[in-house]
C-alpha positions in Angstrom: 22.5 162.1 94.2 23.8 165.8 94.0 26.3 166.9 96.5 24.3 168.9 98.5 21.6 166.8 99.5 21.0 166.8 103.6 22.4 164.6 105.1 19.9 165.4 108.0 16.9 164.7 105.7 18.3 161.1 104.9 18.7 160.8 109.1 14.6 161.6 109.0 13.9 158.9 105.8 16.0 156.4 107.3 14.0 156.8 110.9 10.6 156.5 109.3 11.8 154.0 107.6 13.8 151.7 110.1 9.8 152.5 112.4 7.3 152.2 110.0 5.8 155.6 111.2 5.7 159.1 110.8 4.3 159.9 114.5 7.0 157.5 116.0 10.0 158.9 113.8 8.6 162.6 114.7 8.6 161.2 118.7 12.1 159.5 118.1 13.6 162.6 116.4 12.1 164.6 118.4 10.3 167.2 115.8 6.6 167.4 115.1 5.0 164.9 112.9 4.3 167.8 110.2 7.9 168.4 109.7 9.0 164.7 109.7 6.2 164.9 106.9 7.5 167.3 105.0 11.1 166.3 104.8 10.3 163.3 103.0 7.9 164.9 100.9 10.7 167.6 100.2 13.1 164.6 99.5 10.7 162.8 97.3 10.4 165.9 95.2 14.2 166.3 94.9 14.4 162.6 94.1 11.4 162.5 91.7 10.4 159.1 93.0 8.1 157.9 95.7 9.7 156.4 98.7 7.1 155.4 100.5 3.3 153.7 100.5 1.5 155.2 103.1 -1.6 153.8 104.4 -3.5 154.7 107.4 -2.1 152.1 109.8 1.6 151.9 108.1 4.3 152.9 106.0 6.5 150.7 103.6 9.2 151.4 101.7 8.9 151.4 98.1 11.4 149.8 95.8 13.4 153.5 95.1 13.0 153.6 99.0 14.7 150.2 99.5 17.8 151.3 97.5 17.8 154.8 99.0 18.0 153.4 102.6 20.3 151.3 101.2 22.7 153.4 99.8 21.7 156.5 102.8 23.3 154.0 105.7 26.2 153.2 103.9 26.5 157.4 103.4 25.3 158.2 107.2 28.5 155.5 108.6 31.0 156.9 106.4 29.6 160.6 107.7 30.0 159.9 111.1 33.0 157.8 110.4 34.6 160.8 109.6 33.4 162.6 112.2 34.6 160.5 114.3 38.6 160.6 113.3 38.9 164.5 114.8 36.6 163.5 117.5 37.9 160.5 119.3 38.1 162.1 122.7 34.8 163.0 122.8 31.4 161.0 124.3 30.1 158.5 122.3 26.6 159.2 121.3 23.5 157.8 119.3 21.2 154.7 119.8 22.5 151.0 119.7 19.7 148.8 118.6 20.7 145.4 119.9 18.9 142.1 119.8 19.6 138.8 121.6 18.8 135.2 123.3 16.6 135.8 126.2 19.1 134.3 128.4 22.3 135.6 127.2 21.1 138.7 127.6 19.4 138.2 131.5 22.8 136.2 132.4 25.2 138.3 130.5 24.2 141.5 129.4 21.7 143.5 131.5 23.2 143.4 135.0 26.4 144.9 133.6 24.4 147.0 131.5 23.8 150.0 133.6 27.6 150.4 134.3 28.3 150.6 130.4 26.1 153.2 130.2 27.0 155.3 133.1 30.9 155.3 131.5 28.7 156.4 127.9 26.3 159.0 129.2 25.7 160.0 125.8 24.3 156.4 124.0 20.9 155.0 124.6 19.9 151.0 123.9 17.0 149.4 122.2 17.6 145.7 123.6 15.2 143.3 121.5 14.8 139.5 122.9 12.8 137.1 120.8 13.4 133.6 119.2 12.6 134.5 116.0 15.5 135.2 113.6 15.5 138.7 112.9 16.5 140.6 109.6 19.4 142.8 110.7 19.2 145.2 107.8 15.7 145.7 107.3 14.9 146.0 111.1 18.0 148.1 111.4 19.6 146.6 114.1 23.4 147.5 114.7 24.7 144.0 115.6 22.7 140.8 116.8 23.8 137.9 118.6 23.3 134.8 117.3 23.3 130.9 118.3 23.3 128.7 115.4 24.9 128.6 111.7 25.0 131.9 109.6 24.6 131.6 106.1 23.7 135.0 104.9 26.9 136.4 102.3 26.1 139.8 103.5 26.5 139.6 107.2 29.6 139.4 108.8 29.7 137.0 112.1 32.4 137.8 114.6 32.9 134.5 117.0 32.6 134.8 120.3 32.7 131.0 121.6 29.8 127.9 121.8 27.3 126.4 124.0 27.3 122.6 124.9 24.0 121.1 125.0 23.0 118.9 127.8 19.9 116.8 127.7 17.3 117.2 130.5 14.3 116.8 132.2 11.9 116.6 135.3 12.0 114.3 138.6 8.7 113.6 137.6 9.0 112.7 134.1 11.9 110.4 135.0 10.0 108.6 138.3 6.9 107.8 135.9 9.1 106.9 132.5 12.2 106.2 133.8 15.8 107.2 133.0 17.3 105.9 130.0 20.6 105.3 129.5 21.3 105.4 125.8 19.6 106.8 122.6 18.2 103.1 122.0 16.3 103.1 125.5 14.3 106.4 124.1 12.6 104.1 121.6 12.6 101.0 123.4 11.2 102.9 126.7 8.2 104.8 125.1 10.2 107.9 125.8 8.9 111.2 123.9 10.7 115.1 123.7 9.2 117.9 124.5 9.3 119.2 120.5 11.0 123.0 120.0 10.4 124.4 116.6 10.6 128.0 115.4 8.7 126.4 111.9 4.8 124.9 112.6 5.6 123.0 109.6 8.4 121.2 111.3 6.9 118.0 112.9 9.4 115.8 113.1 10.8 116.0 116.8 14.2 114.4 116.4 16.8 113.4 119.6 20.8 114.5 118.1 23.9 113.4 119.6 27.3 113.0 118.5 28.8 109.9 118.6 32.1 108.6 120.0 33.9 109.1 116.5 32.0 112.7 116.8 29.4 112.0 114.1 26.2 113.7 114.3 23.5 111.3 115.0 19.8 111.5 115.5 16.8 109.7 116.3 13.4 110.5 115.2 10.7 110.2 118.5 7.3 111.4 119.6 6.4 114.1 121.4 3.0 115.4 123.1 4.1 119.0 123.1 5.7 121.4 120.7 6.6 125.0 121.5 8.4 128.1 119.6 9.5 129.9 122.5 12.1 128.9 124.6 10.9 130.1 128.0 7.7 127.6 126.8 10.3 125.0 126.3 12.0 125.3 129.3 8.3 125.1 131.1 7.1 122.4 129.5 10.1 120.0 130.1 10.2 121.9 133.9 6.3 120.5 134.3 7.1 116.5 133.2 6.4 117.1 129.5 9.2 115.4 128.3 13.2 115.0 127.4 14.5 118.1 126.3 18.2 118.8 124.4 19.0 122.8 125.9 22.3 124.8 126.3 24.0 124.2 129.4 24.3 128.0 130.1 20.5 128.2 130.1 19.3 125.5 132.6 22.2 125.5 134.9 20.6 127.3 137.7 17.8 124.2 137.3 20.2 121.5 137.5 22.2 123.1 140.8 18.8 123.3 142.6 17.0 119.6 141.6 14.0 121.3 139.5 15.5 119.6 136.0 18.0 116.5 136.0 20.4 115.7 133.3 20.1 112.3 131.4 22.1 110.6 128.6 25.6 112.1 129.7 27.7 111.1 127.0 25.2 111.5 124.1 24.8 115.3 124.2 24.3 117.1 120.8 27.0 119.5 119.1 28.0 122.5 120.6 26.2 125.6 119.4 28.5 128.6 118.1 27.6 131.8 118.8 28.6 135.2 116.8 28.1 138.8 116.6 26.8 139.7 114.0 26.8 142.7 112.2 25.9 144.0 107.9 28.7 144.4 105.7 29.4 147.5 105.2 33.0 149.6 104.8 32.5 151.5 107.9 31.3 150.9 111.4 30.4 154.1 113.6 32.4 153.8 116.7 29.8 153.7 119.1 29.1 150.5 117.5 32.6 149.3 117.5 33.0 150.3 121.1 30.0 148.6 122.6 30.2 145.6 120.5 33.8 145.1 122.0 32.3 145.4 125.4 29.6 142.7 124.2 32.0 140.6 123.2 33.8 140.7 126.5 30.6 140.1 128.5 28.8 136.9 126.5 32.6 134.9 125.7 33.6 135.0 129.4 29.8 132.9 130.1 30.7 130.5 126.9 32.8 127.4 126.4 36.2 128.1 124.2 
């Protein structure tokens, strides 16, 4: 890559990229569509590769485009990270595209939000919340939070604290099955869970606790009902469906007002960590570093040590 390649032209390839679409990256960058166009065209040429397939509907990245984007973010953060060493005084600027646990980010994040970005009038936020686990790199996210192991080698996880589970479920589930007081009971009692599963394939709705030497136990039971979405979890077990194993942070607010109950106090499953998460890469852009601090202040003060 010669020395004078725009840096601006990379900023377009990596927007059409990171959207999937010309007309969106043209209404993102705010340029028309023909010039977004062209840019990549003009960067193809200097390149002498294709970087995209383009069909009607979509754009992909091709294999040169992978590496490109690739190589262009690692370029952009050490840009701007340069920038940023004679410019410390100045507003912090850019998008921060963020995703998160639905309620982490109701509980934690968004009524404090508005007050972050009135002391950063110059940063905007893309704020995704889904179950699914995303793919930080390819959807260009700056950081994700995440609840649950992390075994990818080329993210790096910052701690911020853990959940403990409770297990739970309706005063009408209990008044028509009963309330068992050990694991044992759930078998011997015709007890069934209400089954959460991000993976159709997964059918095997399984009850964990940890035991008094703090061993990981688990039972394998039935279940009538199996969701991939937590809010459908947390309506399923809310409308008599079954037992359900959740966070305490996240049905709190049902406990304290009656709607859920807790059952089998004393055989609740492991605590879940969660982490910031961010790629690896040699440098962060400071807007990044600055609101990931603040995110980090805002979700460990609503966790468990």
């Amino acid at each position: 890559m010669s020395s004078n390649l725009d840096l601006s032209a990379l900023r377009v390839f990596l927007q059409v990229a990171e959207l999937a679409h010309f007309s969106r990256a043209a209404d993102e960058l705010g340029l028309p569509k023909g010039r977004v166009s062209q840019v990549v065209r003009d960067l193809e040429a200097r390149l002498g590769t294709r970087l995209f397939q383009r069909t009607t509907r979509r754009v992909s990245l091709t294999p040169d485009g992978e590496l490109l984007a690739e190589r262009a973010r690692a370029l952009l953060a050490d840009a701007g990270e340069i920038e940023a060493l004679f410019q410390q005084d100045q507003q912090l600027t850019g998008r921060l595209r963020v995703d998160m646990p639905v309620r982490l980010a109701l509980d934690a994040v968004l009524p404090a939000l508005p007050q972050f970005l009135a002391a950063h009038p110059g940063l905007t936020v893309e704020l995704s919340c889904t179950d699914r686990r995303v793919d930080l790199v390819e959807e260009g996210f700056d950081c994700v939070l995440r609840v649950g192991a992390v075994h990818d080698p080329l993210l790096v996880a910052r701690p911020l604290g853990q959940m403990s589970m409770v297990n739970v479920a309706s005063p009408d589930y209990l008044a028509r099955h009963g309330t068992p007081a050990t694991p044992d009971e759930l078998l011997t009692g015709g007890h069934h869970l209400v089954h959460y599963s991000q993976v159709w394939a997964d059918r095997r709705p399984r009850f964990e606790w940890l035991d008094a030497a703090g061993q990981e136990r688990s039972l394998t039971l039935p279940s009538r009902v199996t969701v991939n979405n937590t809010d459908a979890y947390q309506a399923a077990v809310l409308a008599g469906a079954g037992i359900a194993q959740f966070p305490l942070q996240g049905v709190r607010h049902l406990l304290a007002d009656g709607r859920l109950v807790r059952v089998l106090e004393g055989f609740d499953a492991a605590p879940l960590p969660v982490r910031l998460v961010m790629s690896q890469r040699r440098h962060t852009p400071r807007r990044v570093r600055v609101f990931m601090d603040w995110l980090a202040e805002r979700v460990a003060g609503r966790l468990d040590g």
